[in-house]
C-alpha positions in Angstrom: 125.7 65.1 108.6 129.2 64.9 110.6 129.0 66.9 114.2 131.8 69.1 112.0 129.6 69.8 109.1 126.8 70.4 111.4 128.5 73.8 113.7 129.8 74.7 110.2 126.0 75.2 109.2 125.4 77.0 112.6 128.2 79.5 112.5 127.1 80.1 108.5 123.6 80.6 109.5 124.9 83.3 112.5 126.7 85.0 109.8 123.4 85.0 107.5 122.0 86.7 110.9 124.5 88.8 111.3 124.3 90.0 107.4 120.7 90.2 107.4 121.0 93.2 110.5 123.6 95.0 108.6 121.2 95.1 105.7 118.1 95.8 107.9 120.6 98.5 109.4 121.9 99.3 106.0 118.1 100.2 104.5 116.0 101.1 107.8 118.5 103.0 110.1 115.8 105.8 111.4 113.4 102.9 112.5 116.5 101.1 114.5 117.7 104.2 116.0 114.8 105.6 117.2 112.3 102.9 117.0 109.1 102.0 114.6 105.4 102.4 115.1 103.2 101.3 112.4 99.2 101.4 111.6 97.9 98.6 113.5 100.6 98.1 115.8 99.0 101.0 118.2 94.9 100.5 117.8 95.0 97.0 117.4 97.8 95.1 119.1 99.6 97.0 121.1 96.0 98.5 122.5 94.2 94.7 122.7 97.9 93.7 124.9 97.4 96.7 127.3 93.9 96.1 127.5 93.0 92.5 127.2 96.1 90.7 128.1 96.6 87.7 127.5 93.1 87.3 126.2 94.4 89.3 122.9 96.6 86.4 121.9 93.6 84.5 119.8 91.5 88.0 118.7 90.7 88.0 115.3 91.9 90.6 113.0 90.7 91.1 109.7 88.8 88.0 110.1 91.8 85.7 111.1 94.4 84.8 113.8 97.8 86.2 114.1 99.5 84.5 116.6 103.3 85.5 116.4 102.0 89.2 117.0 99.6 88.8 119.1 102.6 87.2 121.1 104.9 90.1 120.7 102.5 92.7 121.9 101.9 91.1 124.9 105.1 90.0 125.9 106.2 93.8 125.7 103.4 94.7 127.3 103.9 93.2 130.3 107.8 94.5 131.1 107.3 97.8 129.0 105.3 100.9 129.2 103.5 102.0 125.8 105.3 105.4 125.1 108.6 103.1 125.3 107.6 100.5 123.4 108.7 101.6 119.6 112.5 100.9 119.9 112.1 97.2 121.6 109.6 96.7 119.2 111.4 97.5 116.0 114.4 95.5 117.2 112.1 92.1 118.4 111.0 92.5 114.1 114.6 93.2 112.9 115.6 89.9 115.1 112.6 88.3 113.4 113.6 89.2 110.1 116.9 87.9 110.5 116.0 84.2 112.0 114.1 84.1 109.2 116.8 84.6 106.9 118.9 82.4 108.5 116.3 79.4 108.4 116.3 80.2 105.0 119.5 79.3 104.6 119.8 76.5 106.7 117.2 74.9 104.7 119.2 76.3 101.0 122.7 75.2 102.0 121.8 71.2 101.6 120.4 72.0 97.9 122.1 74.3 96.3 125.7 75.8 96.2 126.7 78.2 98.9 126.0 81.3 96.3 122.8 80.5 95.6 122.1 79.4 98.9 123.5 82.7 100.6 121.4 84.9 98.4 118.2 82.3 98.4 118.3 83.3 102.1 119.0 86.8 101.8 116.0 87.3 99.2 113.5 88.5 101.8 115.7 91.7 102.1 117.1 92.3 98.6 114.1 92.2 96.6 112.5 95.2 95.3 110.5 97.0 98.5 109.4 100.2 100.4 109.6 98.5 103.7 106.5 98.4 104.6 106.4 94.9 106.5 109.7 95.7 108.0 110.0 95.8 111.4 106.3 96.3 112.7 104.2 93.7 114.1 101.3 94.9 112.1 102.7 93.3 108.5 105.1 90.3 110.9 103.0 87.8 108.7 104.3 89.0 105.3 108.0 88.8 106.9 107.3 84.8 108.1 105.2 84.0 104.8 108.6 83.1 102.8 109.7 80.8 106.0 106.3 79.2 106.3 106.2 78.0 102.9 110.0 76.4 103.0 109.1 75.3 106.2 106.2 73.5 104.5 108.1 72.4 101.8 111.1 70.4 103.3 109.0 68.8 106.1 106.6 67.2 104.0 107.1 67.3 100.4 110.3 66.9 99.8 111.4 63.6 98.0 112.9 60.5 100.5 116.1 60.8 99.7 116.3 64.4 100.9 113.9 64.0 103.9 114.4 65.7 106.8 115.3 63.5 109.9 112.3 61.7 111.9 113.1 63.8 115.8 112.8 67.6 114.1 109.4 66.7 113.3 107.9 67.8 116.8 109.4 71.0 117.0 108.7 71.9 113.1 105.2 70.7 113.8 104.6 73.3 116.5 106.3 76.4 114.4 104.2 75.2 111.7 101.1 75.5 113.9 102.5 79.1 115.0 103.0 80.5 111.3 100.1 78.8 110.3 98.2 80.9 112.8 99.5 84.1 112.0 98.2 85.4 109.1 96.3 83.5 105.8 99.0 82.4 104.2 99.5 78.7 105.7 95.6 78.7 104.5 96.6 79.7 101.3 100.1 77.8 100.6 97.0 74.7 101.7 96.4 73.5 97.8 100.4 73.3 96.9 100.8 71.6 99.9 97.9 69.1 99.4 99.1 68.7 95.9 102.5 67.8 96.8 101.4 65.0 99.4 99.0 63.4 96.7 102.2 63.6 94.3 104.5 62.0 96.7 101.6 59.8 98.4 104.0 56.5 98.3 106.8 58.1 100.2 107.2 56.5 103.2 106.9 58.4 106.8 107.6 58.5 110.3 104.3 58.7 112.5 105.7 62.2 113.9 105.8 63.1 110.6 102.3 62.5 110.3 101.8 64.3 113.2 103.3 67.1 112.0 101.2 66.7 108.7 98.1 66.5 111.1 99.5 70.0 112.9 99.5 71.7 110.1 96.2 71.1 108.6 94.2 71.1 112.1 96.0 75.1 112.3 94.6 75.7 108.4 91.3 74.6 109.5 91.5 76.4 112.9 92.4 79.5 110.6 89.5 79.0 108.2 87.1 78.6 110.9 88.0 81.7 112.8 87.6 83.1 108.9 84.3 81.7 108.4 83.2 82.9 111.6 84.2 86.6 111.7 83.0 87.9 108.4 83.8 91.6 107.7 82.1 94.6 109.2 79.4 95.8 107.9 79.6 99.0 105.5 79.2 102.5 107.5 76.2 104.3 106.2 77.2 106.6 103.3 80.6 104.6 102.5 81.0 103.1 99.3 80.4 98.9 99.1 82.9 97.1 98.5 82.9 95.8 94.7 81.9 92.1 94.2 84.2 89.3 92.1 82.2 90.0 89.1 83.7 93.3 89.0 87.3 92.0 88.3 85.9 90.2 85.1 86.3 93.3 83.5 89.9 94.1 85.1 92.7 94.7 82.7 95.0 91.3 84.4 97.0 91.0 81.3 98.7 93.9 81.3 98.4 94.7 84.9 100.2 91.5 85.5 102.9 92.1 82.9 103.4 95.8 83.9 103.7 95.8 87.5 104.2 92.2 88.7 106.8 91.2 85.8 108.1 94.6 84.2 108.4 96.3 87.5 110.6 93.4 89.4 113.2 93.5 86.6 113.2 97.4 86.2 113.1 100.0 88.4 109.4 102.3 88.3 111.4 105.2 88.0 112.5 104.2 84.4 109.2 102.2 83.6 107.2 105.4 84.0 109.4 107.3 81.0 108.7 104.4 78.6 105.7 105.4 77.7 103.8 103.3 75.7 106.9 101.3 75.3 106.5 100.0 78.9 104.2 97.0 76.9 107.5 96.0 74.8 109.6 96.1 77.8 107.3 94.0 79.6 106.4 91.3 76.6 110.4 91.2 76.7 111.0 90.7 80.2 108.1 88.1 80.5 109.3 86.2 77.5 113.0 85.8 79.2 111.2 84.9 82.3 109.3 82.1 80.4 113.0 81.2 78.7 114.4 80.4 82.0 111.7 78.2 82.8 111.8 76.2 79.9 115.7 75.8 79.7 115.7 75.3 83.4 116.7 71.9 85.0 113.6 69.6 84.2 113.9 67.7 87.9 113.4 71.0 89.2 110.6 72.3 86.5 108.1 71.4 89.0 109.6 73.7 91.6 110.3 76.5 89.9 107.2 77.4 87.6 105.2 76.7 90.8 107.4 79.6 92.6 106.2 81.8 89.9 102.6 80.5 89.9 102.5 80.8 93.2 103.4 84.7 93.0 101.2 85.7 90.4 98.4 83.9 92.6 99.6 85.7 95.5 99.3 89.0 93.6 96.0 88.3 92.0 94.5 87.9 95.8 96.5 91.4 96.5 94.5 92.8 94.1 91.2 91.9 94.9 91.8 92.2 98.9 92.2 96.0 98.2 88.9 96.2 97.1 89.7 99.1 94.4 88.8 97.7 90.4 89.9 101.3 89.7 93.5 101.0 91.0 97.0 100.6 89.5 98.5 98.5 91.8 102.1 98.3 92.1 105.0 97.9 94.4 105.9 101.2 95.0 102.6 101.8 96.4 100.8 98.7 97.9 104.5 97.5 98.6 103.3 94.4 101.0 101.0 92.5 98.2 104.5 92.4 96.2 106.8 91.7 99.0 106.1 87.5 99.1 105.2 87.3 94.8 108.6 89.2 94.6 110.7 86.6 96.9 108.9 83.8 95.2 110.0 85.1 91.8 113.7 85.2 93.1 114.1 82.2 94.2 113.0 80.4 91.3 115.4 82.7 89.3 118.0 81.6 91.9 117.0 78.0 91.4 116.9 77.8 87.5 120.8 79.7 87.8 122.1 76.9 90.3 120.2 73.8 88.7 120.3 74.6 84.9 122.4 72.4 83.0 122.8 74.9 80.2 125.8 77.7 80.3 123.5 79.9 78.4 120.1 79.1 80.8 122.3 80.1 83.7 123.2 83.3 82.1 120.5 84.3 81.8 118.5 84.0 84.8 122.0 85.8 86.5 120.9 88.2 84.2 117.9 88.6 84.9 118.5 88.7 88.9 121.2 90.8 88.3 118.4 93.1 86.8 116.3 92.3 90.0 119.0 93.4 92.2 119.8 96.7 90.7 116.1 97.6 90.7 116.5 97.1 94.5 119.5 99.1 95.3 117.6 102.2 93.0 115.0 102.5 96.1 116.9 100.5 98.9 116.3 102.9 101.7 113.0 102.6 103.3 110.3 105.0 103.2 111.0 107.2 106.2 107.9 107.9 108.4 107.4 110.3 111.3 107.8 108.6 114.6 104.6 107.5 116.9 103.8 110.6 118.9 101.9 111.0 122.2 100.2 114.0 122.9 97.2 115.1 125.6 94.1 114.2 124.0 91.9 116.9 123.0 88.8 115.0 124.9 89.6 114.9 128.5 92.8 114.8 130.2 94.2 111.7 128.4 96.7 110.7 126.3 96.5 109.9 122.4 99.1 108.2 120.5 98.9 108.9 116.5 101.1 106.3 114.5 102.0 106.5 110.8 100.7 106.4 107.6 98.1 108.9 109.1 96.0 110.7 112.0 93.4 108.1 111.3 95.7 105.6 112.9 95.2 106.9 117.1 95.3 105.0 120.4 93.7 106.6 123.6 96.0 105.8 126.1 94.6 104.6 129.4 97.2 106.3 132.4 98.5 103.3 133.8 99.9 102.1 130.4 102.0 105.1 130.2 105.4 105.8 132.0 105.4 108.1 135.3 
């Protein structure tokens, strides 16, 4: 790539920043404006940096590691105090978000025209959501997942012709060990990965690429350790177990999977919900276009994009057994965050069959059918609007309690010298 070519990339990518916090702005002003608390961001990061320091940075949460978080808390806890924290923090996420988005596109802009590659970057923020793993440190590893896994992808299974040069390796060896880290989902993009190396096993390497390989699968087993060693708490007395696998034998996937994983990306709930029981026409429809697009897709790229949508519908399936509830519809609109990476995945392989297809009539209709993606979107494209964090005198002692959304349950005694004068 000339030196020309190369700051053309950089000032596109700035603009793909730029873009991605006008749309953050654009569908989350109240948490910009006056800052975002969320959930675990008070009790479990925020309250482990205050407390523990920097020994919070490798404490287990729901039985694994999260790195970049753990990070974030403690770097703010050390120039700000806790009732001040929300605005910083929302603003570190939105400038998250949008490095993501424009690594995205850095890595899109050598494959596919500038469209696709535009929009393949802009994906994380246009697909259908409720913003719930926007711009809070608590859901920072569904935001990274999408970046991990093209991370993954173009530094080791990518073919030779289109590998990435020898002296990145270092540095994408040690954000691969970061993202890996944070959250399960380096653990779980683990068997594409493997599968990929074994397919391109005779491509030849550079020994830092092997060192990156070696990164990335030491921070996977590091991850699955750290699993394997905290298992989850023990039930409370009187609480109801939670169901074992052979409970989800009986689980009705089928038309779960084509009602709120396939139906409900292409259409918006709203209109879903008034079908009827015409929703399972709709959704035989929209899964049988979905299969059309892979099949008249590009066959060089077959490989890439059924595993995008194989990937999502594993991704889901895990969603719905992590939430522990057989009984439960689960859908985007409600459980927003086990959607959020199935849903990007799903795009981009729609974005990939429109650039790569050599048929007029495949690439029609996977525009169509993003075009159907995008105006399910913009039907719910503000965020769910939450009450602010408050802080209030604690009702047991003289103390301070902060009480973060979704509810009560979610409170953080404050200790006083974490709290402003």
């Amino acid at each position: 790539m000339t030196s020309h070519a190369g700051r053309t990339g950089r000032y596109q990518a700035l603009m793909v920043a730029a873009l991605a916090m006008l749309l953050i702005a654009a569908r989350m002003p109240e948490r910009l404006a006056g800052g975002f608390l969320w959930a675990e961001d008070g009790k479990i990061f925020l309250g482990d940096a205050y407390a523990l320091g920097a020994a919070s940075l490798f404490k287990p949460y729901a039985q694994y590691l999260h790195l970049l978080p753990r990070l974030i808390a403690y770097a703010v806890s050390r120039v700000c105090y806790i009732d001040r924290v929300a605005r910083p923090l929302a603003w570190i996420c939105a400038l998250a978000l949008s490095a993501v988005c424009a690594y995205l596109f850095t890595f899109a802009r050598r494959r596919f025209s500038p469209p696709t590659a535009w929009a393949f970057a802009l994906a994380p923020l246009l697909v259908p959501h409720t913003g719930e793993v926007w711009l809070t440190v608590t859901n920072l590893q569904w935001v990274i997942a999408p970046a991990l896994l093209v991370l993954l992808w173009s530094a080791f299974c990518v073919a030779p012709s289109a590998a990435q040069p020898a002296h990145g390796e270092l540095r994408r060896g040690a954000a691969i060990v970061l993202l890996t880290l944070t959250g399960p989902f380096g653990l779980m993009f683990s068997p594409l990965v493997a599968a990929r190396l074994v397919l391109l096993r005779g491509m030849t390497r550079t020994r830092r690429a092997w060192i990156a390989i070696g990164a990335y699968f030491m921070a996977v087993g590091v991850q699955l350790a750290t699993i394997l060693a905290n298992p989850p708490p023990a039930v409370p007395a009187g609480a109801a177990a939670r169901p074992a696998l052979s409970a989800y034998l009986h689980y009705p996937w089928k038309g779960q999977f084509l009602h709120y994983l396939t139906l409900d990306f292409v259409l918006p709930y709203s209109l879903t919900d008034r079908l009827g029981d015409g929703w399972r026409i709709a959704a035989v429809a929209a899964a049988l276009l979905l299969a059309a697009c892979l099949l008249l897709g590009a066959r060089s790229q077959r490989f890439v994009t059924a595993g995008l949508f194989a990937l999502a519908a594993a991704l889901w399936a895990v969603g719905v057994v992590r939430v522990g509830m057989p009984d439960l519809e689960l859908r985007w609109n409600l459980g927003g965050r086990y959607f959020y990476v199935p849903f990007v995945a799903m795009a981009w392989s729609l974005l990939i069959l429109r650039d790569t297809a050599p048929r007029t009539g495949a690439r029609t209709l996977a525009g169509g059918m993003l075009a159907l993606v995008l105006v399910n979107s913009l039907a719910n494209f503000h965020a769910a609007v939450w009450r602010p964090a408050g802080l209030a005198r604690s009702t047991q002692g003289s103390g301070w309690m902060l009480t973060l959304p979704p509810s009560a349950d979610w409170r953080l005694p404050i200790r006083p010298e974490w709290k402003s004068p």
